[in-house]
TIKOL-899327 format. One record per residue (C-alpha): residue number from 1; residue in one letter; y, z, x negated. Coordinates in Angstrom, 1 decimal. Layout:
N
seq_type_c2_c3_c1
NUM_A_Y_Z_X
...
END
This chain:
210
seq_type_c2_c3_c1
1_X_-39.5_13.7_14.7
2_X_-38.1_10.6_16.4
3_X_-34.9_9.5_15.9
4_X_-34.5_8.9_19.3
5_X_-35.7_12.6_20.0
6_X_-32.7_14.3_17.6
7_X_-29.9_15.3_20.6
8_X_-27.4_18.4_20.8
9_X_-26.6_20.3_23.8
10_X_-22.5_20.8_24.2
11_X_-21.5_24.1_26.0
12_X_-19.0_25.2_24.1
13_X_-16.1_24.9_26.2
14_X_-14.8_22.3_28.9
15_X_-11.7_20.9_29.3
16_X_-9.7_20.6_32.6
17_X_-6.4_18.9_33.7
18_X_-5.0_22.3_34.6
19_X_-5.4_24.0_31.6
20_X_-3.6_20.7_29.7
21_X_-0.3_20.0_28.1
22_X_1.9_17.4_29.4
23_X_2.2_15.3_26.6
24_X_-0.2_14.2_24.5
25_X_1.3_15.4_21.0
26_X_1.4_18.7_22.3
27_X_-2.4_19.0_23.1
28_X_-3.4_17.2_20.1
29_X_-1.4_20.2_18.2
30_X_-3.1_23.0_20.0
31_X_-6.2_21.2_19.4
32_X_-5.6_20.7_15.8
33_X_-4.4_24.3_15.4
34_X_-7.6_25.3_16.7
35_X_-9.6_22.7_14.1
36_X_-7.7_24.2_11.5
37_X_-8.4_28.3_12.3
38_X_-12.3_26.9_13.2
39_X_-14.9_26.3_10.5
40_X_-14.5_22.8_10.8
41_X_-14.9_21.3_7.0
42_X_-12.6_18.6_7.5
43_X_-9.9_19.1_9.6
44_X_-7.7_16.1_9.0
45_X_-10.7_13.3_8.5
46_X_-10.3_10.4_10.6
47_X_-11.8_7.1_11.7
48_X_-9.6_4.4_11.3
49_X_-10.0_1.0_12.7
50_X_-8.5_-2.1_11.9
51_X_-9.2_-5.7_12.7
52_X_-8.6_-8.7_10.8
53_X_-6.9_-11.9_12.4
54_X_-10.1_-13.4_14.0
55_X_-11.0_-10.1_15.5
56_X_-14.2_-9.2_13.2
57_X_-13.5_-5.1_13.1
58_X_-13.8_-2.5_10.3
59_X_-13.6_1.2_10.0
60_X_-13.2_4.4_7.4
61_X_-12.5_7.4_7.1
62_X_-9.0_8.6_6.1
63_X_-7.2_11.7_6.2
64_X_-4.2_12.8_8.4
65_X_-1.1_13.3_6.4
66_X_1.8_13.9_9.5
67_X_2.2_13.8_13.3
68_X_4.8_14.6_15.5
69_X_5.9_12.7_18.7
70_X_6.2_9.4_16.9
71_X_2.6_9.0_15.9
72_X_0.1_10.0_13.4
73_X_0.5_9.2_9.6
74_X_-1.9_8.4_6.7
75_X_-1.0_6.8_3.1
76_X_-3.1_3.6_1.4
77_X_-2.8_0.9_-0.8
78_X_-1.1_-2.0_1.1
79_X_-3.3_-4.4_-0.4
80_X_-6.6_-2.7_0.9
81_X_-8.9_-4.2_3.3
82_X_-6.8_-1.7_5.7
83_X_-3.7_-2.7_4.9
84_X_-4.2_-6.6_4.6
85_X_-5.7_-6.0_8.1
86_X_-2.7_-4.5_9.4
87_X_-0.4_-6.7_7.9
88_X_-1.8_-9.3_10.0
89_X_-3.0_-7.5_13.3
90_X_-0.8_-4.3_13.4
91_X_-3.2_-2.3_15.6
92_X_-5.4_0.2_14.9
93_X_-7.7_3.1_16.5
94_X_-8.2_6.9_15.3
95_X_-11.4_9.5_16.1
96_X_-11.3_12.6_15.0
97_X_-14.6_14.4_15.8
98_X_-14.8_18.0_15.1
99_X_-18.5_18.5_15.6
100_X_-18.1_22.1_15.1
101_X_-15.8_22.4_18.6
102_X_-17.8_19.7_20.6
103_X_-14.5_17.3_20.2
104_X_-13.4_14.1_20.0
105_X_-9.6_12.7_20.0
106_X_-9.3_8.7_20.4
107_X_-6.1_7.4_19.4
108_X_-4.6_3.6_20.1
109_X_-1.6_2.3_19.8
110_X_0.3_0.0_17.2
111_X_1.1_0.4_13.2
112_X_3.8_0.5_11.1
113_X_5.0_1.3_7.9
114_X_6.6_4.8_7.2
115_X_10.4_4.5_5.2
116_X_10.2_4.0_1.9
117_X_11.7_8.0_1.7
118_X_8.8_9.2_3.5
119_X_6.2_7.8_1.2
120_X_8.4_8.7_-2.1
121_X_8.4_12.4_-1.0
122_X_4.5_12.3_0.4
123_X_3.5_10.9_-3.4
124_X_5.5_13.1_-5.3
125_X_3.5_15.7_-3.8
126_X_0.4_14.7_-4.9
127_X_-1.5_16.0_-8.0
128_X_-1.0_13.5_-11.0
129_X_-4.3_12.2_-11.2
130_X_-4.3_10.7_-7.6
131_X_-1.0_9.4_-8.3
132_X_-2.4_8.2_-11.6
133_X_-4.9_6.8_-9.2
134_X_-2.9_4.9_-6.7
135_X_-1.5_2.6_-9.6
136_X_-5.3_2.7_-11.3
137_X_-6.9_1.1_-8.4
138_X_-6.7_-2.3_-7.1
139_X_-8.4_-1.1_-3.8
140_X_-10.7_-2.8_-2.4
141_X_-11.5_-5.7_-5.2
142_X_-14.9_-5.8_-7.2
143_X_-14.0_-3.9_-10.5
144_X_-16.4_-2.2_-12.8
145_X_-16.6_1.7_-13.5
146_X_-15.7_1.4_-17.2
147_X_-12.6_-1.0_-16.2
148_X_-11.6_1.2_-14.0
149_X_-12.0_4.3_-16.6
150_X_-9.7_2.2_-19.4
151_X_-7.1_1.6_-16.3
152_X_-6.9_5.5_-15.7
153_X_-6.7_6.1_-19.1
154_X_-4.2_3.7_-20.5
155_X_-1.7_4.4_-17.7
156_X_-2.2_7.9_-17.6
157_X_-0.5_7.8_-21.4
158_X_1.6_4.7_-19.9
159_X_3.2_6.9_-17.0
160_X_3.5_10.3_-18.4
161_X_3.5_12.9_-15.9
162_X_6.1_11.7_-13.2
163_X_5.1_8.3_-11.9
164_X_7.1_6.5_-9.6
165_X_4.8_5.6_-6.3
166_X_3.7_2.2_-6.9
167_X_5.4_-0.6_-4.8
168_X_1.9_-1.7_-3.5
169_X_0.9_2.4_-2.4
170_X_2.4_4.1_0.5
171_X_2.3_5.3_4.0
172_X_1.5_3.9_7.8
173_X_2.2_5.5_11.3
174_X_0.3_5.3_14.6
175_X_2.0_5.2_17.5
176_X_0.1_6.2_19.8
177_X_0.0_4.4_23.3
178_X_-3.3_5.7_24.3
179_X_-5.2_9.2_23.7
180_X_-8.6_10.2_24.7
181_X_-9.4_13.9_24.3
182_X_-13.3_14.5_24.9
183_X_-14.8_17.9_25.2
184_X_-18.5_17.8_25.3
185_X_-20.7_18.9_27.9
186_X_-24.0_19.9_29.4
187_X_-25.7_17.3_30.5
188_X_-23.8_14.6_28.9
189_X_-21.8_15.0_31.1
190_X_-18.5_15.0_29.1
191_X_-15.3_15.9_29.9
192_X_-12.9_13.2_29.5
193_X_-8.6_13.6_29.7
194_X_-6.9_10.3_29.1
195_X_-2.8_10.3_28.4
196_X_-1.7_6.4_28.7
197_X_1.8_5.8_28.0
198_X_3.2_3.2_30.9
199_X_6.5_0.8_30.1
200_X_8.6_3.5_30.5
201_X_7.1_5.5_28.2
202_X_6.0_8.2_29.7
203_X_2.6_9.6_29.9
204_X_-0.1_9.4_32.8
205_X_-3.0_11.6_32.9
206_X_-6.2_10.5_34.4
207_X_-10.3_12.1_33.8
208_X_-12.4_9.2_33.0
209_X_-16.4_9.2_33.9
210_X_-18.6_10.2_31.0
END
């Protein structure tokens, strides 16, 4: 079979303005809800995508750790790709696609760093061998698989079993100024509800072609 020949009809559902929530936050939480009661594997994955200074873009997948109405949390090492990227051009897009519902969520807006409380209390809730593993890893930087194997190890005995989260490890919120919720279609002919927040801060809703 050709590539070009692999394609999936969407039927599922569809999604119309009336049957919305006003606010963004609100739809994305009775969309997640859904995601999470669904047999969709991975609930919480998301694209992220950063730029560095000159524009050239990169993308990952994360996972979702918060969100409420002031934006959409994931934890990293500061000094990752990511987070040298948004130390320099705080912006950043999300996707969530939840193939096993027919959706997509598209997320912009600009990034900052959660309190220092907020990513003491996320770590400490972590199993010990990924907080092990935050100090362990210098993210992002050319290291070899037995190096990294003597890191674990020697500050596994180093750190006992309570680390303190490491200066350079911690968390980053979204807030979102524009969120695309697509519901696929027949026909390609997608369904597409765009919330865009105007100076005021509040929300407009418009459908967007496919």
């Amino acid at each position: 079979m050709s590539i070009a020949d692999i394609r999936q009809t969407y039927q599922k559902f569809e999604l119309l303005e009336s049957a919305v929530a006003a606010d963004p936050y609100t739809q994305f939480g009775q969309w997640f809800e859904q995601a999470l009661h669904s047999e969709v594997r991975e609930p919480t994955a998301m694209t992220l995508a950063t730029a560095d200074i000159a524009g050239r873009p990169s993308a990952r997948i994360v996972l979702l750790k918060d969100f409420d109405a002031r934006g959409f949390v994931f934890y990293t090492n500061y000094q990752s790709r990511k987070g040298l990227e948004l130390s320099v051009n705080p912006q950043a897009g999300l996707l969530f696609f939840w193939p096993e519902l027919e959706r997509q969520v598209r997320i912009e807006g600009p990034v900052s760093p959660v309190s220092a409380a907020e990513s003491d209390a996320y770590y400490a809730s972590r199993p010990l061998g990924s907080r092990i593993g935050a100090w362990a890893s210098p993210q992002s930087r050319p290291i070899t698989h037995d190096a990294l194997a003597t890191r674990v190890a020697e500050l596994t005995q180093e750190l006992g079993d309570n680390p303190a989260r490491p200066p350079h490890w911690g968390g980053y919120r979204l807030e979102a100024t524009r969120i695309e919720f697509w519901q696929g279609r027949p026909s390609r002919l997608h369904d597409r509800l765009v919330y865009a927040r105007d100076a005021e801060g509040d929300w407009a809703l418009d459908r967007i072609a496919p």
